[in-house]
N, C-alpha and C positions, 0 to 999 in steps of 0.2 A: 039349480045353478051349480049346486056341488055336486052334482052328477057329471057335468059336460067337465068342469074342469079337471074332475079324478079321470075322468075315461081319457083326455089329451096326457095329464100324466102317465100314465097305464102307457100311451102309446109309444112315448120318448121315450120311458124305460125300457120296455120290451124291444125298443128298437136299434137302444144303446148295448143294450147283452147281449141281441143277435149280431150287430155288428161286429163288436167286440170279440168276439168267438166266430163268428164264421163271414167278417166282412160285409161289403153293401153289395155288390152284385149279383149273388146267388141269391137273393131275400125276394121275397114278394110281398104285395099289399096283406094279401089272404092269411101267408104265417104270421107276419106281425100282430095283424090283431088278434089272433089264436091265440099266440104268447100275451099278450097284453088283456087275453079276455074281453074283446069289446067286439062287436058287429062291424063291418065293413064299412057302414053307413058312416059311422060316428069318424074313421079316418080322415075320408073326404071330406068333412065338418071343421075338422081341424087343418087338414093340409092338403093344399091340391094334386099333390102327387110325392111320389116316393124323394124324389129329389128338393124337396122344402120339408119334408121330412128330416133328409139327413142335415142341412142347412143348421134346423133346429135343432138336433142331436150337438151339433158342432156348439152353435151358440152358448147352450146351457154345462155343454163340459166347459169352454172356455171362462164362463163366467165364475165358476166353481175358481175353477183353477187358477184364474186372473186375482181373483179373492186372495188365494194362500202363496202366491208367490208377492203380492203387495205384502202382506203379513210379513214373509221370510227378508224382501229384498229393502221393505221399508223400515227393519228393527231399527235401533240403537246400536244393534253390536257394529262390531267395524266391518268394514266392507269385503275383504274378504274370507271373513267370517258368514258371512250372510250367504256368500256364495257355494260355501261348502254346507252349511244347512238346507240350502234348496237342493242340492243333491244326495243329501243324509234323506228329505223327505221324501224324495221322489223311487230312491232306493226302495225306501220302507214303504210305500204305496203299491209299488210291484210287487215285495213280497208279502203283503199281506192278498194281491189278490190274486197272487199263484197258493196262498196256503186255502182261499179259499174255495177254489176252482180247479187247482191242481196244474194250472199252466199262467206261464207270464203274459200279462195281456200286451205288452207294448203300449204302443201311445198313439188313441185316437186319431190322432191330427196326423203323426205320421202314418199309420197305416193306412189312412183313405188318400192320404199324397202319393202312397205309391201305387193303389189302387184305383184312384179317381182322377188323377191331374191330369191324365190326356181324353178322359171322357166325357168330364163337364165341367165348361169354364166358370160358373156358378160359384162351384162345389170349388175347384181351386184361386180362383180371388179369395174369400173366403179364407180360404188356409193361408195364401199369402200375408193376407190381413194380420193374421193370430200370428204369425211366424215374425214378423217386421213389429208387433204390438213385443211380442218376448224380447225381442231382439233390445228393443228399445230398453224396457225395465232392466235388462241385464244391462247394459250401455253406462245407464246412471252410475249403475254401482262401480263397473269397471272406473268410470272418469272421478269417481270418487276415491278410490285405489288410487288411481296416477297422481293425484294433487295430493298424496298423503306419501307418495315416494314407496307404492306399495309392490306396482305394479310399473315394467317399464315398455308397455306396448306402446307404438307411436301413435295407431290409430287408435282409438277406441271403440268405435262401427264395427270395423272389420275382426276386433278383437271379440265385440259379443256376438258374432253372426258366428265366428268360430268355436267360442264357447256353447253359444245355443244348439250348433250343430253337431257337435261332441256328444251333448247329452243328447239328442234323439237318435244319433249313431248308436251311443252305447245302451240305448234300453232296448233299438231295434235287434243288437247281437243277445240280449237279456230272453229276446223274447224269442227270436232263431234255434239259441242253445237251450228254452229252456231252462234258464238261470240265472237268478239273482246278481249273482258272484262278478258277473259281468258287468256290473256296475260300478262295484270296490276302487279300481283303479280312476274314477272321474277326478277325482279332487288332484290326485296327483298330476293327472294330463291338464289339471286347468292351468296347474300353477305352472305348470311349462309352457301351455298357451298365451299365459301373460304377463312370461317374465316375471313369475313373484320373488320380493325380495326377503331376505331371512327365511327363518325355518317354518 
Protein backbone atom coordinates (compact mmCIF):
# COMPACT_ATOMS: atom_id res chain seq x y z
CA UNK A 1 0.00 0.00 0.00
CA UNK A 2 2.99 2.33 0.49
CA UNK A 3 4.10 1.69 -2.77
CA UNK A 4 0.92 2.74 -4.77
CA UNK A 5 0.56 5.94 -2.76
CA UNK A 6 4.71 7.04 -2.97
CA UNK A 7 4.41 6.21 -6.92
CA UNK A 8 0.94 8.74 -7.13
CA UNK A 9 3.14 11.18 -5.08
CA UNK A 10 6.37 10.70 -7.38
CA UNK A 11 3.74 11.53 -10.24
CA UNK A 12 2.18 15.02 -8.92
CA UNK A 13 5.68 16.12 -8.20
CA UNK A 14 7.22 15.34 -11.28
CA UNK A 15 4.41 16.65 -12.87
CA UNK A 16 4.39 19.89 -10.79
CA UNK A 17 8.27 20.65 -11.86
CA UNK A 18 7.80 19.94 -15.39
CA UNK A 19 4.89 22.14 -15.49
CA UNK A 20 6.40 24.66 -13.56
CA UNK A 21 9.40 24.88 -15.94
CA UNK A 22 8.21 24.08 -19.18
CA UNK A 23 4.24 24.15 -18.91
CA UNK A 24 1.31 21.54 -19.65
CA UNK A 25 1.23 21.20 -23.28
CA UNK A 26 4.59 20.25 -24.40
CA UNK A 27 4.66 17.14 -21.61
CA UNK A 28 3.56 13.80 -22.29
CA UNK A 29 2.47 10.69 -20.26
CA UNK A 30 5.95 8.93 -21.10
CA UNK A 31 8.27 12.04 -19.61
CA UNK A 32 6.31 12.43 -16.68
CA UNK A 33 6.81 9.16 -15.43
CA UNK A 34 10.51 9.04 -16.37
CA UNK A 35 10.79 12.14 -14.22
CA UNK A 36 8.81 10.65 -11.46
CA UNK A 37 10.60 7.22 -11.93
CA UNK A 38 7.48 5.03 -12.10
CA UNK A 39 6.19 2.83 -15.11
CA UNK A 40 3.45 4.08 -17.29
CA UNK A 41 1.15 1.51 -15.82
CA UNK A 42 1.12 3.00 -12.32
CA UNK A 43 -0.13 6.57 -14.11
CA UNK A 44 -3.29 5.37 -15.51
CA UNK A 45 -3.71 3.63 -11.86
CA UNK A 46 -3.74 6.89 -10.60
CA UNK A 47 -5.24 9.24 -13.25
CA UNK A 48 -7.19 8.78 -16.36
CA UNK A 49 -5.32 11.05 -18.48
CA UNK A 50 -3.07 13.90 -18.58
CA UNK A 51 -5.70 16.34 -18.00
CA UNK A 52 -6.98 14.92 -14.16
CA UNK A 53 -3.47 14.88 -13.85
CA UNK A 54 -3.06 18.59 -14.00
CA UNK A 55 -6.68 19.08 -12.19
CA UNK A 56 -4.70 17.25 -9.33
CA UNK A 57 -1.55 19.26 -9.69
CA UNK A 58 -3.91 22.32 -9.28
CA UNK A 59 -5.71 20.99 -6.23
CA UNK A 60 -2.82 20.01 -4.01
CA UNK A 61 -0.80 23.65 -4.87
CA UNK A 62 -4.02 25.23 -3.94
CA UNK A 63 -4.56 23.48 -0.92
CA UNK A 64 -0.84 24.22 0.11
CA UNK A 65 -1.42 27.65 -0.55
CA UNK A 66 -5.25 28.03 0.75
CA UNK A 67 -3.25 26.73 4.12
CA UNK A 68 -0.76 29.85 4.24
CA UNK A 69 -2.85 32.62 3.13
CA UNK A 70 -5.65 31.54 5.90
CA UNK A 71 -2.49 31.71 8.26
CA UNK A 72 -1.25 35.38 6.82
CA UNK A 73 -5.06 36.66 6.10
CA UNK A 74 -6.64 35.11 9.43
CA UNK A 75 -3.67 36.58 11.96
CA UNK A 76 -4.49 39.00 14.71
CA UNK A 77 -2.44 41.78 13.22
CA UNK A 78 -4.75 44.47 11.70
CA UNK A 79 -5.93 44.09 8.44
CA UNK A 80 -3.89 45.73 6.46
CA UNK A 81 -1.10 44.59 7.94
CA UNK A 82 -2.07 41.06 6.97
CA UNK A 83 -2.23 42.27 3.56
CA UNK A 84 1.31 43.33 3.12
CA UNK A 85 2.62 40.16 4.80
CA UNK A 86 0.90 38.04 2.04
CA UNK A 87 2.90 39.92 -0.36
CA UNK A 88 6.25 40.00 1.89
CA UNK A 89 5.54 36.05 1.55
CA UNK A 90 4.72 35.54 -1.74
CA UNK A 91 7.90 37.93 -2.67
CA UNK A 92 10.01 35.55 -0.70
CA UNK A 93 8.50 32.35 -2.26
CA UNK A 94 9.64 33.43 -5.60
CA UNK A 95 12.77 34.25 -4.62
CA UNK A 96 13.71 31.42 -2.81
CA UNK A 97 12.69 29.32 -5.94
CA UNK A 98 14.58 31.52 -8.54
CA UNK A 99 17.73 31.06 -5.96
CA UNK A 100 16.96 27.55 -6.30
CA UNK A 101 16.44 26.89 -9.99
CA UNK A 102 17.91 30.06 -11.21
CA UNK A 103 14.69 31.39 -12.70
CA UNK A 104 11.29 32.90 -11.22
CA UNK A 105 8.72 30.43 -11.53
CA UNK A 106 5.57 32.55 -11.60
CA UNK A 107 2.38 31.20 -10.43
CA UNK A 108 0.89 27.98 -11.13
CA UNK A 109 -2.58 29.00 -11.45
CA UNK A 110 -1.65 31.92 -13.56
CA UNK A 111 0.46 30.32 -15.87
CA UNK A 112 -1.92 27.27 -16.96
CA UNK A 113 -4.76 30.40 -17.18
CA UNK A 114 -2.82 31.74 -19.79
CA UNK A 115 -1.88 28.61 -21.23
CA UNK A 116 -5.07 26.41 -20.77
CA UNK A 117 -8.18 28.53 -20.55
CA UNK A 118 -9.23 28.34 -24.12
CA UNK A 119 -8.17 24.54 -24.36
CA UNK A 120 -9.92 22.91 -21.51
CA UNK A 121 -12.95 23.92 -19.73
CA UNK A 122 -12.23 21.51 -16.93
CA UNK A 123 -8.93 22.90 -16.38
CA UNK A 124 -10.47 26.64 -16.42
CA UNK A 125 -13.69 26.19 -14.02
CA UNK A 126 -11.05 24.94 -11.88
CA UNK A 127 -9.00 28.04 -11.93
CA UNK A 128 -12.02 30.14 -11.77
CA UNK A 129 -12.87 28.45 -8.60
CA UNK A 130 -9.38 29.14 -6.91
CA UNK A 131 -9.32 32.82 -8.41
CA UNK A 132 -13.12 33.74 -6.93
CA UNK A 133 -11.94 31.35 -3.60
CA UNK A 134 -8.79 34.26 -3.26
CA UNK A 135 -10.84 36.80 -4.22
CA UNK A 136 -12.99 36.00 -1.40
CA UNK A 137 -10.40 35.63 1.54
CA UNK A 138 -8.91 38.86 0.39
CA UNK A 139 -12.60 40.41 0.36
CA UNK A 140 -12.88 39.69 4.28
CA UNK A 141 -9.92 41.44 5.07
CA UNK A 142 -10.54 44.48 2.70
CA UNK A 143 -14.25 44.83 4.53
CA UNK A 144 -12.54 44.55 7.62
CA UNK A 145 -10.11 47.74 6.55
CA UNK A 146 -13.28 49.80 5.64
CA UNK A 147 -15.21 49.27 8.95
CA UNK A 148 -11.97 50.37 10.79
CA UNK A 149 -11.71 53.65 8.47
CA UNK A 150 -8.76 52.06 6.99
CA UNK A 151 -9.46 51.77 3.63
CA UNK A 152 -11.98 53.97 1.48
CA UNK A 153 -12.95 51.74 -1.41
CA UNK A 154 -16.88 51.70 -2.02
CA UNK A 155 -16.84 48.25 -3.21
CA UNK A 156 -15.08 45.78 -1.60
CA UNK A 157 -15.53 42.73 -4.47
CA UNK A 158 -14.24 44.66 -6.93
CA UNK A 159 -11.57 46.12 -4.58
CA UNK A 160 -10.16 42.31 -3.84
CA UNK A 161 -10.66 41.18 -7.52
CA UNK A 162 -8.22 44.24 -8.13
CA UNK A 163 -5.98 43.57 -5.42
CA UNK A 164 -5.82 39.69 -6.28
CA UNK A 165 -5.19 40.80 -9.81
CA UNK A 166 -2.26 43.03 -9.12
CA UNK A 167 -0.51 40.44 -7.54
CA UNK A 168 -0.60 37.77 -10.21
CA UNK A 169 0.02 40.75 -12.66
CA UNK A 170 3.15 41.59 -10.80
CA UNK A 171 4.65 38.04 -10.15
CA UNK A 172 3.68 37.36 -13.96
CA UNK A 173 6.27 40.51 -15.04
CA UNK A 174 8.59 38.80 -11.79
CA UNK A 175 8.69 36.01 -13.97
CA UNK A 176 8.93 37.76 -17.72
CA UNK A 177 11.91 39.85 -16.33
CA UNK A 178 13.36 37.34 -14.48
CA UNK A 179 13.12 39.10 -11.37
CA UNK A 180 12.17 39.39 -7.96
CA UNK A 181 12.55 43.13 -7.74
CA UNK A 182 9.30 43.26 -9.71
CA UNK A 183 7.37 42.48 -6.88
CA UNK A 184 8.73 45.39 -4.38
CA UNK A 185 6.30 47.85 -5.60
CA UNK A 186 2.87 45.49 -4.63
CA UNK A 187 2.27 47.10 -1.23
CA UNK A 188 2.52 50.39 -2.32
CA UNK A 189 0.06 49.90 -5.51
CA UNK A 190 -2.31 48.12 -3.04
CA UNK A 191 -2.61 50.97 -0.71
CA UNK A 192 -3.43 53.01 -3.85
CA UNK A 193 -5.82 50.40 -4.85
CA UNK A 194 -7.63 50.95 -1.68
CA UNK A 195 -7.52 54.22 -0.77
CA UNK A 196 -5.43 53.53 2.35
CA UNK A 197 -5.73 55.90 4.92
CA UNK A 198 -2.45 57.21 6.91
CA UNK A 199 0.96 56.22 6.41
Amino acid sequence: MGRTSDAKQKILAAARSLIEGRGYSALGVAEICKAAGVPKGSFYYFFESKESLALAVVDEHWAAQKRDWARVLGASAEPLERLRQLFEETEAGQRTVQQGCGTVSGCLFGNLTLELSNQTETVRGRLQEIFDAQVDMVESVVAEARERGDVTVADTREAARAVVAQLEGQVMFAKLYNNTQRLSPLWQNCRALLGATGS
